[in-house]
NUPA-202737 format. One record per atom (N, C-alpha, C): x, y, z. Coordinates in steps of 0.05 Angstrom, whole numbers, plus 32768, in hexadecimal, padded with zeros to 4 digits. Layout:
XYZ;...
This chain:
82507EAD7FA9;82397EB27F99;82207EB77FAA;82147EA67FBE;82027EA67FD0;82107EC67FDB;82207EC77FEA;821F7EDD7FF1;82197EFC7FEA;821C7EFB7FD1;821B7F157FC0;81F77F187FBE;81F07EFC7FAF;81CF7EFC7FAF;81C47F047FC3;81C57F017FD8;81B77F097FF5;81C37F207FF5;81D97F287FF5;81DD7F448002;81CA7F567FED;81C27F547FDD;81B07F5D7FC6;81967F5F7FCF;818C7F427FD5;817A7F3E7FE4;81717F4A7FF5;817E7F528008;81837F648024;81787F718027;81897F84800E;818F7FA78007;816D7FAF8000;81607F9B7FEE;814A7F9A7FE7;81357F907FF8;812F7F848008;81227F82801C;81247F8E8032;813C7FA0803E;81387FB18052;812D7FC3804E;81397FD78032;81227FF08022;810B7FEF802A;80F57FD88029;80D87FDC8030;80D57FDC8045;80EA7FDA805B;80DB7FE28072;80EB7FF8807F;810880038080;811C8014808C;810B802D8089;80FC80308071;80FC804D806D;80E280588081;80D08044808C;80BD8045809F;80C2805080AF;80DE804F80BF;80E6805480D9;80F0806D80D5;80FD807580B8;8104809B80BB;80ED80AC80AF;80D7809C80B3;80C080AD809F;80B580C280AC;80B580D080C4;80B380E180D1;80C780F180CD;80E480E580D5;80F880F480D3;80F3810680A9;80F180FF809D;80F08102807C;80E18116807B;80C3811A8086;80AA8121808A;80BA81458094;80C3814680AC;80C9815880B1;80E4816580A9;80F78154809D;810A81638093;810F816A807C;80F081608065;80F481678049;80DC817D804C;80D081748063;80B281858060;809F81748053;809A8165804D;8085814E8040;806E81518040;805B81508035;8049814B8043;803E81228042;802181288051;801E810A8054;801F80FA8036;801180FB8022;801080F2800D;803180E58004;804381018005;805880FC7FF9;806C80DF8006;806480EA802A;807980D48036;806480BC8031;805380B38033;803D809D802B;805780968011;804F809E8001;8059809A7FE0;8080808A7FEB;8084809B7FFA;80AA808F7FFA;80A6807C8006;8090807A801D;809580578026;808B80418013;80688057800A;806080368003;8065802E7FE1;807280497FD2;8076804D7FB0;808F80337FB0;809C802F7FBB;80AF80147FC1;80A27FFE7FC0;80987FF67FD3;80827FDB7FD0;80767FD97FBA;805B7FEE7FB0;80557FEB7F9D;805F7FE57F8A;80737FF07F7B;80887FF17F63;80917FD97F5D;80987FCA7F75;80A17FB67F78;808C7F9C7F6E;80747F9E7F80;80697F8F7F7C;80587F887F5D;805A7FA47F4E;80547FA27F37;80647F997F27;807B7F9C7F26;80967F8A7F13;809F7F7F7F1E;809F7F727F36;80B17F537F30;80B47F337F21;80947F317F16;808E7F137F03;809D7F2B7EEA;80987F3C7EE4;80AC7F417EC7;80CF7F437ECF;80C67F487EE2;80ED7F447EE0;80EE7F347EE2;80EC7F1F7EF8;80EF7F097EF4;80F47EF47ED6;80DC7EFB7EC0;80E17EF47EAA;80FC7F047E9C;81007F187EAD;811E7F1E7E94;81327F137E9F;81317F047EB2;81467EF77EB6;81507EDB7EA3;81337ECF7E98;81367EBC7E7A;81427EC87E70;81327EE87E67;81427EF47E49;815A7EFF7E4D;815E7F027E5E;81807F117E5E;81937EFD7E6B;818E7EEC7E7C;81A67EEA7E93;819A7EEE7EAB;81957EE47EB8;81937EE47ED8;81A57EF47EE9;81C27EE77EE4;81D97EF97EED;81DB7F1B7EE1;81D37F1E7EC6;81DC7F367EC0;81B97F467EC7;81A87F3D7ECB;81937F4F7ED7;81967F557EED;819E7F397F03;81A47F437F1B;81B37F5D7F25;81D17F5B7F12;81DE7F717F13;81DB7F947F0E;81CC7F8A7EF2;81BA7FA17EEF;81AA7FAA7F04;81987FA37F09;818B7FAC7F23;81907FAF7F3A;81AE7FA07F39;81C27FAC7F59;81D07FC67F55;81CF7FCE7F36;81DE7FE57F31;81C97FF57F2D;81AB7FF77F2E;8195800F7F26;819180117F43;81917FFB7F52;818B80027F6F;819C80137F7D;81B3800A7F7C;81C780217F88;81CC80377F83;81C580417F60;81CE80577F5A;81A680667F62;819A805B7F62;817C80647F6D;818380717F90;8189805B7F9D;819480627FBC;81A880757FC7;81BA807E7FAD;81C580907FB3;81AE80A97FAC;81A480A97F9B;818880BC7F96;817980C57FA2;817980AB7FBA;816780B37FCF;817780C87FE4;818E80BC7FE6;819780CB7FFF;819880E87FF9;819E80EA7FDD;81AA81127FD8;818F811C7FC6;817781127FD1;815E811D7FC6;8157812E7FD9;8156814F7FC9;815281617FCF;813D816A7FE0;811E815F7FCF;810681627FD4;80FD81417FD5;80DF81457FE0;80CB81337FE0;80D1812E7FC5;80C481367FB1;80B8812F7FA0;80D181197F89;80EA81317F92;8104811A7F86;810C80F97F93;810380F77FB2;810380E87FC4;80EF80CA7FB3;80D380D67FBA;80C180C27FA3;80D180BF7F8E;80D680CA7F7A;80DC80BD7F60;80FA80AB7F69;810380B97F78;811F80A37F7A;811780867F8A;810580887F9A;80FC80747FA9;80EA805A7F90;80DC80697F81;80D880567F6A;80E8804C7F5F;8104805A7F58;8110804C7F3B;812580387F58;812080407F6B;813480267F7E;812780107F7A;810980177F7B;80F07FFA7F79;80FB7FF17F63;80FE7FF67F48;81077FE77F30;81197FDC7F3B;81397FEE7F43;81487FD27F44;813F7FBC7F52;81307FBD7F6C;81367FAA7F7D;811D7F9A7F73;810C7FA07F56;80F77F8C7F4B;810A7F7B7F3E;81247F8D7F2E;813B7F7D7F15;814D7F627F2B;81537F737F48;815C7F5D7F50;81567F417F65;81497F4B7F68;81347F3C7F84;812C7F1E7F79;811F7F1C7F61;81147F067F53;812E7EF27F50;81417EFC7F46;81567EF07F36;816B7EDF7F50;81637EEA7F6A;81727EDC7F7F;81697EB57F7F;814B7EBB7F7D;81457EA57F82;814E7E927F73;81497EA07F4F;81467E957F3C;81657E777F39;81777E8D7F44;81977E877F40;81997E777F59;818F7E727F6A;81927E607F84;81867E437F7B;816F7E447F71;81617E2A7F5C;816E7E1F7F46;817D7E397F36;81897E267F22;81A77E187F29;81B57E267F39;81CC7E207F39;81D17E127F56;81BE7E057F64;81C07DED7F7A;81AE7DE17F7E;81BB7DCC7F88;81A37DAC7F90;81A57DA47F9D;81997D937FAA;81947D837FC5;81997D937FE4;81A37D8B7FEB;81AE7D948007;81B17DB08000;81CA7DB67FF4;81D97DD37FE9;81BD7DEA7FE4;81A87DE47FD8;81977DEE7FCD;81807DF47FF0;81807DE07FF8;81737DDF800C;81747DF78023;81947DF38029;81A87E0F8038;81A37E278029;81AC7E2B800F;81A77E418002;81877E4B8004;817B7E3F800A;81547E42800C;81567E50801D;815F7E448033;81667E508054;81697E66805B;81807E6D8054;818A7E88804D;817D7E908041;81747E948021;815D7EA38021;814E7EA68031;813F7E9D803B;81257EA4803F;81267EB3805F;813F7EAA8069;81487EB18087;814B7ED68076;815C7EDF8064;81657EF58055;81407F068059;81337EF28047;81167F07803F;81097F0E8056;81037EFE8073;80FB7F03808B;81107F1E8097;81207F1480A1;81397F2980AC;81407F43809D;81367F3E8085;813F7F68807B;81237F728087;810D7F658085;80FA7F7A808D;81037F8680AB;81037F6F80B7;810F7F7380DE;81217F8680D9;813B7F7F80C8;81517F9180CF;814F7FA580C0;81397FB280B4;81377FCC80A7;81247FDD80B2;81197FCF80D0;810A7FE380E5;81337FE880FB;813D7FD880FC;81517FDA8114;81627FEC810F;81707FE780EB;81877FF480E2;8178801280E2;8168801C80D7;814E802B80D4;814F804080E9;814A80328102;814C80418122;816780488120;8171803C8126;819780438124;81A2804E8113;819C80588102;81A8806A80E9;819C808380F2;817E808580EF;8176809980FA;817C80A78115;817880998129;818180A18139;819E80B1814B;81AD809D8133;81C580A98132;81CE80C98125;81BC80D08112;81C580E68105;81DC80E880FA;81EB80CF80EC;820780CF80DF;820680EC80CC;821F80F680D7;822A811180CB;8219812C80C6;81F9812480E0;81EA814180D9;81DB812E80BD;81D3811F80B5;81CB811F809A;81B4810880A1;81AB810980C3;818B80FF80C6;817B80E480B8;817480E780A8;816C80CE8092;817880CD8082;818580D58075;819280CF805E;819C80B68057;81B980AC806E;81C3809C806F;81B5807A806C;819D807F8071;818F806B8070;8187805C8052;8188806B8043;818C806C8025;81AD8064801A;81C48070802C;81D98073801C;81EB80618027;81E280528039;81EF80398045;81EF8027802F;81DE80278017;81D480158005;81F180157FED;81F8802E7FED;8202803B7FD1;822380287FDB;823980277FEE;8249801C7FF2;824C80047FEF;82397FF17FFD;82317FD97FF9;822C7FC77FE9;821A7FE57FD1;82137FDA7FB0;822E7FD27FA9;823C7FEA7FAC;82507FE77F9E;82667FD77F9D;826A7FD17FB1;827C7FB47FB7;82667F9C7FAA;82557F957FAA;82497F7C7FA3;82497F817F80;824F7F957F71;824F7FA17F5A;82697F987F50;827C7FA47F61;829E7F8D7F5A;829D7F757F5B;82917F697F6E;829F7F4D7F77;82867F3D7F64;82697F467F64;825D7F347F57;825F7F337F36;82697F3E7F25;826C7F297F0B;82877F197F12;82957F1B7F29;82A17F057F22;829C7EEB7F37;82817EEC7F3D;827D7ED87F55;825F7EC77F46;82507EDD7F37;82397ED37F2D;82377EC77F0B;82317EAA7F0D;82297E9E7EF5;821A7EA57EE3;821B7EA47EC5;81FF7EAE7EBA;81F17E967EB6;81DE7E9A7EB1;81C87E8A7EA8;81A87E8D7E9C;81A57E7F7E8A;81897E8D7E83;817B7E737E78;81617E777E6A;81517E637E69;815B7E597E51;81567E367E4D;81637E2B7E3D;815E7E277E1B;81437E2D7E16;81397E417DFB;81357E5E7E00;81327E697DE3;81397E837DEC;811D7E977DF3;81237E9F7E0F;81027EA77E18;80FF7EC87E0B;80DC7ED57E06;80D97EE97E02;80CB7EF67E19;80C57F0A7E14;80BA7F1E7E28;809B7F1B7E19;80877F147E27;806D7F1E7E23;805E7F397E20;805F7F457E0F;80527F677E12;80327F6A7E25;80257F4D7E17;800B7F5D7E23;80087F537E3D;80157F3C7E41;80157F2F7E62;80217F437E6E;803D7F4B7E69;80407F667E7C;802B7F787E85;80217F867E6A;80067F9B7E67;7FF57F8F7E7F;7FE77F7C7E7C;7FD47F767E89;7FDD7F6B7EAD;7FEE7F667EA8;7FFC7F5C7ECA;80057F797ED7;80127F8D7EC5;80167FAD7ED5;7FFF7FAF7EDB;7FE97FB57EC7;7FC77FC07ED4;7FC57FB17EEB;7FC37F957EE6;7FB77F887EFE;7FC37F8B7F18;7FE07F8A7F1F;7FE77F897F36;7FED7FA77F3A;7FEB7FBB7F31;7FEC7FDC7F35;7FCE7FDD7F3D;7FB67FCD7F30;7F9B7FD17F39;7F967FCB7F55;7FA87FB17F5B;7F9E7F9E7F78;7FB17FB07F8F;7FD67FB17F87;7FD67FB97FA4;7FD57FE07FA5;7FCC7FE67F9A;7FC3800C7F9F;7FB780117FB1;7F9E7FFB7FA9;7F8780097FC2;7F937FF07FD8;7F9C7FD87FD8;7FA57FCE7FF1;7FBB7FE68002;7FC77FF07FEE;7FDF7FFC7FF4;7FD380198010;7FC180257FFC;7FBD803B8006;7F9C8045800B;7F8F802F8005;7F6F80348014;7F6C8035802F;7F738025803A;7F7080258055;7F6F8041805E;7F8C80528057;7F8A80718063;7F72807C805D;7F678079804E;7F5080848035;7F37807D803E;7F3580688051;7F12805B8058;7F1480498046;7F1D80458038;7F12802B8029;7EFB80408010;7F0380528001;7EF180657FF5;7EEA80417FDA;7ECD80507FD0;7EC6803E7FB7;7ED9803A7F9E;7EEA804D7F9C;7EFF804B7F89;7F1480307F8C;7F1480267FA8;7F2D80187FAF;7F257FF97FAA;7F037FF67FAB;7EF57FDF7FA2;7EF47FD07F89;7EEA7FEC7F80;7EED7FED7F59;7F027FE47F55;7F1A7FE57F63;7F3A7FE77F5E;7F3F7FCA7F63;7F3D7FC27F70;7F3E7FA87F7D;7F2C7F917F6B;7F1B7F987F65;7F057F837F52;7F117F827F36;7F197F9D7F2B;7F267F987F13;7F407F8B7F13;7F4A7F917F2B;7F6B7F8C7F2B;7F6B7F667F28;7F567F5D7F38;7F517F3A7F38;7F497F2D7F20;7F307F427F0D;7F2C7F3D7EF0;7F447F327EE0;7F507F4E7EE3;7F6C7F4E7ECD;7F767F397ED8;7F827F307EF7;7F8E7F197EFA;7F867EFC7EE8;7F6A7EFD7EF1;7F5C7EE67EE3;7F637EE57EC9;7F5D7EFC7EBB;7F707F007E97;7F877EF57E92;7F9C7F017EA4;7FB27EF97EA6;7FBC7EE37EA5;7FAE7ECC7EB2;7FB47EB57EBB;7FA47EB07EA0;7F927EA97E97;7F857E9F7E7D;7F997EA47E61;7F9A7EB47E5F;7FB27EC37E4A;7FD77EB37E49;7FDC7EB67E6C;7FF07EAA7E6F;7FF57E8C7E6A;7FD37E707E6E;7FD97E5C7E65;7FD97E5A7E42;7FCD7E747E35;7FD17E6C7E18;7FEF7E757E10;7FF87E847E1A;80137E947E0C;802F7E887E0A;802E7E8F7DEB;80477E797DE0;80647E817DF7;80637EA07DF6;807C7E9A7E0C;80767EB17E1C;80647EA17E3A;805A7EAB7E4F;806C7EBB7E66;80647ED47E69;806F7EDF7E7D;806E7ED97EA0;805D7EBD7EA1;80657EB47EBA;805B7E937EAC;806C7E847EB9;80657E647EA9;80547E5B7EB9;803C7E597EB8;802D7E447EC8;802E7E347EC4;803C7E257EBB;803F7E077EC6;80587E027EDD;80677E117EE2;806C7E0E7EFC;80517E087F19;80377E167F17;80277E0A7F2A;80227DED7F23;80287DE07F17;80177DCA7F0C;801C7DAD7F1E;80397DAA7F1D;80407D9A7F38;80307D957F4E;80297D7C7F56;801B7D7A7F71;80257D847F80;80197D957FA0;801C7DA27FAF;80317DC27FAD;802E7DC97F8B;803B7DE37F8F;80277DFE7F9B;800A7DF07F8C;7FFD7E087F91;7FF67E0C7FB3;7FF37DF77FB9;7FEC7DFA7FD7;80047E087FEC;80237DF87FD9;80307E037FF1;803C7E1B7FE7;80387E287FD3;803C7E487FCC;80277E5E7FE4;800C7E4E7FE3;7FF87E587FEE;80007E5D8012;800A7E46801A;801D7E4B8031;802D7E588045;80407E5D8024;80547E698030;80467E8C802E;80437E92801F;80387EA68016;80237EB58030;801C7E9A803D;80077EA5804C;80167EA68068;802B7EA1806D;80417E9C8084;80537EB78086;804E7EC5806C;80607ED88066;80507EF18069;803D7EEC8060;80227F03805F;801B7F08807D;801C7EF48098;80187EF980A6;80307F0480BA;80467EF280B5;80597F0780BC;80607F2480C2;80587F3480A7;80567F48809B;80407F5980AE;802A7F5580AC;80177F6280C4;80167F5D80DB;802C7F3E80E1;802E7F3D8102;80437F5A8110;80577F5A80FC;806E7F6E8101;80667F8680FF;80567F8980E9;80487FA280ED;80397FB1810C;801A7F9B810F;80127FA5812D;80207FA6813E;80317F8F8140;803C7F93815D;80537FA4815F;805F7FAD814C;80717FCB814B;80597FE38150;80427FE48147;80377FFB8152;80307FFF8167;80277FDC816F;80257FDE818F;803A7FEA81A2;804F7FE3819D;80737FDE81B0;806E7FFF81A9;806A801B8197;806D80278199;805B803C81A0;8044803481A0;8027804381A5;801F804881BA;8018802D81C1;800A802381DE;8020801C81F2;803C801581E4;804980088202;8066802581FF;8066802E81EC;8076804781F8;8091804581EF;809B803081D9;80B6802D81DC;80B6804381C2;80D4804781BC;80DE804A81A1;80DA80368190;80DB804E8176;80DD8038815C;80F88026815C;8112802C816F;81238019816F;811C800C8181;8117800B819A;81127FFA81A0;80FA7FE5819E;80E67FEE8191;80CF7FDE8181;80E17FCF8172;80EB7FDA8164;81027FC8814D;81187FB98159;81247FB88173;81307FA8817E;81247F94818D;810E7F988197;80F37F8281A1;80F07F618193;81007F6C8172;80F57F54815E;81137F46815D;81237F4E8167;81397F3E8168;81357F228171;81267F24817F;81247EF88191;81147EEF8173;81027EFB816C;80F67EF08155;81117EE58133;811E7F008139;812B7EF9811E;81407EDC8120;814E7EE5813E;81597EC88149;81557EAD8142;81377EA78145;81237E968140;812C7E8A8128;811F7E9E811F;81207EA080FC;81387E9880F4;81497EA580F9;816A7E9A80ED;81757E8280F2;816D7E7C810A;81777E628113;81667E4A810E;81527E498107;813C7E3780F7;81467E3280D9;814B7E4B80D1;814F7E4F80AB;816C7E4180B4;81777E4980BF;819C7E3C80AE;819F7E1F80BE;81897E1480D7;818D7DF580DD;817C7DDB80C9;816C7DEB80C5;814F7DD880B4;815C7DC580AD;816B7DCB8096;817E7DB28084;81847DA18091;81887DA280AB;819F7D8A80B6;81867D7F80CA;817F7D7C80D0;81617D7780D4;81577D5280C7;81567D4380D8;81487D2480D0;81307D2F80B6;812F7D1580A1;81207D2B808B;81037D2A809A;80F37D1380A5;80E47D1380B0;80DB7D2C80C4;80E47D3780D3;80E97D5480E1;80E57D6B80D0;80FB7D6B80B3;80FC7D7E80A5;80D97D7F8093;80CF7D608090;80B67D648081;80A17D77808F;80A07D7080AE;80907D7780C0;808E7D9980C3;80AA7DA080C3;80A87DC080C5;80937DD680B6;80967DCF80A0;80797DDA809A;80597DDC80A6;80507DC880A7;803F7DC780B1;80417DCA80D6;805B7DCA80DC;805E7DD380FC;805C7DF28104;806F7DF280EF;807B7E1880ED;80617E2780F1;80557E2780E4;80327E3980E3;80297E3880FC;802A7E1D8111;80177E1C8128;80317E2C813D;80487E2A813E;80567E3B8149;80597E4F814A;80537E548131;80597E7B812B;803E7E868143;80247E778136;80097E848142;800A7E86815C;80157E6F816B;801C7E62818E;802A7E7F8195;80417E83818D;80527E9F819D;804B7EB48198;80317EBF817B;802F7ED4817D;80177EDA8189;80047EBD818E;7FEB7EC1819E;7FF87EC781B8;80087EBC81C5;80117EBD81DA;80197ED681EB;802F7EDC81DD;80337EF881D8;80227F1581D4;800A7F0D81CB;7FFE7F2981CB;7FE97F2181E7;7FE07F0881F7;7FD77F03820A;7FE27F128218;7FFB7F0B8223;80077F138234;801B7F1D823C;80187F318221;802D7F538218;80187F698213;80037F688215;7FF47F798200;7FFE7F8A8218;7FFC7F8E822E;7FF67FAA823E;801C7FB1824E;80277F9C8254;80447FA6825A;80517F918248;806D7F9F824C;807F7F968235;80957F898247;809A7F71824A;80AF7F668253;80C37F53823F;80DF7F628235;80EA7F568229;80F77F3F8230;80F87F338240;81047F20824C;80E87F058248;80DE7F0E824E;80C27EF38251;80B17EF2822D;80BD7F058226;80B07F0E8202;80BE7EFC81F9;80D77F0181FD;80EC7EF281E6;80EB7ED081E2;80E17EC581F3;80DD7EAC81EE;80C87EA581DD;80B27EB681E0;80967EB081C8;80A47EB981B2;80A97ED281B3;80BA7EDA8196;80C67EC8817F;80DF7EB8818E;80F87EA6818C;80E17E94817C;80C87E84818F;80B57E74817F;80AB7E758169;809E7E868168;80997E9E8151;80A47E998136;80BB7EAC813F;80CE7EAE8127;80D77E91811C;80E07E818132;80E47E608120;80D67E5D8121;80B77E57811E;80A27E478117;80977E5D80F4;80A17E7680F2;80A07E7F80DD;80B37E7A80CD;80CE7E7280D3;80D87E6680BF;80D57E4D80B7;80C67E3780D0;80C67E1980C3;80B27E2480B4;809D7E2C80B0;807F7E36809A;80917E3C8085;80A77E44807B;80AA7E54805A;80CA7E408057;80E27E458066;80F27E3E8055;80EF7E1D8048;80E67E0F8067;80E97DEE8059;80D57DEA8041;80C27DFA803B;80AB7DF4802D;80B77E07800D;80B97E218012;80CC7E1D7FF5;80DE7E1D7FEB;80F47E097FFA;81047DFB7FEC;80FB7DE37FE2;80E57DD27FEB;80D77DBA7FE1;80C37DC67FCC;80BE7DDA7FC4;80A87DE77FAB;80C47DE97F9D;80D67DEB7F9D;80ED7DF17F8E;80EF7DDB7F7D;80F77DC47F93;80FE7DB37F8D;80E27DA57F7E;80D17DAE7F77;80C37D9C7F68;80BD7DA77F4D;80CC7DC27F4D;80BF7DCA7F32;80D87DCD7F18;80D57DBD7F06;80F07DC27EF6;80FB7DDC7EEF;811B7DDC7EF0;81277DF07EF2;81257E057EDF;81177DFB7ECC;81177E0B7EB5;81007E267EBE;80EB7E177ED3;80D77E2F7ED7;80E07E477EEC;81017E3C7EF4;81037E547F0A;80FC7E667F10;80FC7E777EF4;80F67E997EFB;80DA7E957F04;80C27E837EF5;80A57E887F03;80A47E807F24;80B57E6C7F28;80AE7E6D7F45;80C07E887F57;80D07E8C7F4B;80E17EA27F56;80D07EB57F5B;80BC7EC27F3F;80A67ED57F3B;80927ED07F55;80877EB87F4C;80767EB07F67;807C7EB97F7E;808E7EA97F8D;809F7EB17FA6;80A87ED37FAF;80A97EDF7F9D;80A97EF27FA4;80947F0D7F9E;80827F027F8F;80687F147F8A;80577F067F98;804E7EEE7F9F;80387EE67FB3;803E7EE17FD1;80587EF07FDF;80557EF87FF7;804F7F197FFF;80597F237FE4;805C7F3F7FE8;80417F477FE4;802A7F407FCE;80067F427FD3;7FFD7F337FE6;80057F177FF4;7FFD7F158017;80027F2E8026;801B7F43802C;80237F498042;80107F65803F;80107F6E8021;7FFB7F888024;7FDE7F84802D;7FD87F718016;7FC57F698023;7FB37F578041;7FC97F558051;7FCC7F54806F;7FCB7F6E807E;7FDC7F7E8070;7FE97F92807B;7FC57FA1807E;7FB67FAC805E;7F9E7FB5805F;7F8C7FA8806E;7F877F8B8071;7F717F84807D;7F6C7F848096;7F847F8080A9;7F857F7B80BD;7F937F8F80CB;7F9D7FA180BD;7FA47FB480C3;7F8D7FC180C6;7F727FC780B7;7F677FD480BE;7F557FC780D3;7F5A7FB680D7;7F477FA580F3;7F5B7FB88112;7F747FB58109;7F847FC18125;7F7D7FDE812F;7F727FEF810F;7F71800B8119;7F5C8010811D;7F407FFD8115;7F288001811C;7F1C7FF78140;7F3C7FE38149;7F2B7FD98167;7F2A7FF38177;7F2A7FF78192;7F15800881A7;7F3F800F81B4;7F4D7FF781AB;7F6B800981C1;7F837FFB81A9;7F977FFA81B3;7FB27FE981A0;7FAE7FCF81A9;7FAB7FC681CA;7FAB7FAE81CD;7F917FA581C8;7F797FA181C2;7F657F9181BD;7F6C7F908192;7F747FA68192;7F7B7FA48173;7F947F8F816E;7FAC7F88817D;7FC07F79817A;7FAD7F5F8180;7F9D7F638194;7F8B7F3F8197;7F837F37817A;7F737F488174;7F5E7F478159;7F787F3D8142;7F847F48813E;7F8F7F418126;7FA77F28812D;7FB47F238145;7FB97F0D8147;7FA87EF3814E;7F977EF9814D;7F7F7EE5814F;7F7D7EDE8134;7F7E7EEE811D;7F7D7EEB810C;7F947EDF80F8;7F9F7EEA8103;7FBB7EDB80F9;7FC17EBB80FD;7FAF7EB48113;7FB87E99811B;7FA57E8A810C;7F907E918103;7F787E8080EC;7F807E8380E0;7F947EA080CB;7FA27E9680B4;7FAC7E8B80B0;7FC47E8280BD;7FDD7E7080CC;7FCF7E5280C6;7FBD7E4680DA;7FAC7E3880D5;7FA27E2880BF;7F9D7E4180A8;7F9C7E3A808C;7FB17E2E807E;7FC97E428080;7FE67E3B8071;7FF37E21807F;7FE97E14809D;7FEF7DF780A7;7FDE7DE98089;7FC57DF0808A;7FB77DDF807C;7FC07DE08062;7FC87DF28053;7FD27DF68039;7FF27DE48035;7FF87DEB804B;80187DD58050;80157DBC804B;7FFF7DAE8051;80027D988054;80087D868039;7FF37D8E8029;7FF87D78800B;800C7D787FFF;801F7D948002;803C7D968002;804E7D86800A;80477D848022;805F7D778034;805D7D5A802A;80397D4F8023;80457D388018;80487D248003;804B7D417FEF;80537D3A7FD9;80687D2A7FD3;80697D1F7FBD;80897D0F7FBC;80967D1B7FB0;80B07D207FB4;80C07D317FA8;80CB7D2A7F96;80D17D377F7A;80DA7D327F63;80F77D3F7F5C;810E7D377F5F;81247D457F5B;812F7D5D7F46;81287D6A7F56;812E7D7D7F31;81507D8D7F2E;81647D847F26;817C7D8C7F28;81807DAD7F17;819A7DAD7F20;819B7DCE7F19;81AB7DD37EFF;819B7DE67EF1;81A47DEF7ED1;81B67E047ED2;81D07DF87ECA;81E47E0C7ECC;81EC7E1D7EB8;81EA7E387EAE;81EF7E487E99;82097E4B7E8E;
């Protein structure tokens, strides 16, 4: 069961970043212009980031299991769309309706990891997630280089898309007979106007995060941004009156959820723009390939993996601490690292900050929400599920815009990799501080609802 979820997982988190690395290659072999390839990388993210708290809720109304599936089956038959899209313009639209699935399935991984384990079991399964949501981005710059580069059968980018369609399809057999159903334990509805008002809002906020920056930051992207926070504010007012709310807030309500949502969120957000600069650096200023930029992050993912799948076994005392450790680690190897990488690239002396890095970014997110898990009854899964995966994905853009535009405004690449890892490490900073009332909260057992 775990296995099928992640491989889902994966498929859907490598998409937002694989297609980066053939976006030149696309550009010149469909003829593109800039707008259009813009639209195939970033019409994914967006899409995404606008439906996942509603799917998430259809996982109450339908089944968890049979949404998931559904959306492992719109995704694949989308990814095959991508690969035998003729034109640009077929390219975009297939690249959206992939965003649906992977909005139908993405939510529902978590959802089904909360309801259907506890204690320890639940703890591991966290792990693996969260080891899964880090590592597709990494491994969808690596696989990315290597697909492309390879040119499987003359067919250039393509394959990068259609690696998806085989894969679906095996997890399409094997998962109704591996995945449980389950759904909420009265019978939940779909909200019309909370939808209404949550599409405007989060289509208002990440557009211009999405794509101002290229733009200057024009006055339109402000307006965009002010209303997009309004409607939030609506949203959230609306959402504590509504008889059956499209995201439950009372999942925040628990001591230390809000802080340590705020956390992780902000551990993930920085991630997201650390990987970013320093891939433009590794390829700008220091000369490598996009594969080998993308093989650079291998000591990091290391890190990462081997942090996420030991945690558990870990004295609990140790395991409390990782949170609030993880943040000062991450900041330590990547301050370090752009000290004394910014101008040559030595992989041998890199890989040790990296390695830090990466496990000090996973003690910041997995130990911390599996303990937000664990404190919020099982019944609210899908909202934290929603959470978890819509409030890292508005950190990372909005990382991505802010500080992104600090990297392209400094005087070279390396005083711009200083600037924004400088910055990174006061954010970091913050999410220690946000960790903390988390970590010492008391934990309330909340066992798993089986469908």
């Amino acid at each position: 069961m775990l296995a099928v979820l992640l491989a889902g997982q994966i498929m859907a988190s490598m998409d937002g970043s694989i297609v980066s690395v053939a976006a030149r290659t696309i550009r010149d072999d469909l003829r593109a212009g800039g707008a259009a390839v813009q639209l195939v990388v970033s019409g994914y993210l967006l899409t995404t980031g606008v439906l996942l708290v509603t799917c998430a809720r259809l996982g109450d109304i339908a089944g968890h299991r049979r949404v998931f599936l559904a959306g492992l089956a719109w995704f694949t038959g989308a990814s095959l769309a991508c690969g035998l899209a003729p034109t640009a313009g077929v390219l975009v639209a297939a690249r959206v309706a992939q965003a649906v699935g992977a909005a139908l399935l993405a939510p529902q991984v978590f959802s089904l990891i909360q309801l259907h384990w506890d204690g320890p079991a639940r703890r591991r399964a966290i792990g693996m997630y969260g080891m899964v949501l880090a590592l597709g981005v990494a491994l969808g710059q690596v696989i990315g280089g290597l697909v492309v580069g390879a040119d499987l059968f003359g067919l250039t980018w393509r394959p990068v898309f259609l690696v998806n369609v085989p894969i679906g399809a095996v997890l399409l057999v094997v998962g109704p007979r591996l995945l449980p159903d389950s759904r909420a334990g009265e019978r939940a509805r779909l909200d019309p106007l909370g939808v209404a008002v949550l599409t405007v809002a989060m289509t208002a906020l990440t557009v211009p995060l999405i794509f101002g920056r290229d733009q200057g930051w024009p006055a339109w992207s402000w307006v965009s941004l002010a209303g997009g926070a309004a409607l939030l504010a609506a949203f959230g007012r609306h959402e504590s009156r509504a008889r059956h709310p499209l995201l439950d807030l009372a999942a925040l309500r628990p001591a230390g959820v809000k802080p340590g949502l705020a956390a992780c969120w902000t551990v993930m957000g920085c991630y997201t723009v650390f990987l970013l600069v320093l891939t433009l650096h590794l390829q700008s200023a220091l000369g490598l390939s996009p594969l080998q930029a993308g093989l650079a992050f291998v000591p990091y993912t290391v890190g990462f993996g081997t942090l996420s799948l030991t945690w558990t076994r870990y004295p609990r005392r140790l395991r409390d601490a990782l949170p609030v450790a993880g943040p000062v680690a991450f900041a330590a190897g990547a301050v370090l690292l752009a000290l004394l990488h910014r101008h040559q690239w030595n992989p041998y002396a890199a890989s040790p900050l990296l390695l830090l890095a990466g496990a000090g970014h996973a003690a910041g997110y997995s130990p911390l929400i599996a303990r937000i898990a664990s404190l919020v009854e099982p019944r609210l899964a899908s909202a934290v599920s929603a959470l978890n995966s819509t409030g890292p994905m508005l950190a990372g853009v909005t990382a991505v815009a802010g500080l992104g535009s600090v990297y392209f405004a400094a005087p070279s690449s390396a005083d711009g990799l200083l600037r924004v890892v400088a910055a990174v490490a006061v954010l970091l900073a913050a999410g220690t501080a946000c960790a903390w009332p988390a970590v010492r909260t008391r934990q309330t057992p909340a066992g798993p609802t089986r469908g």
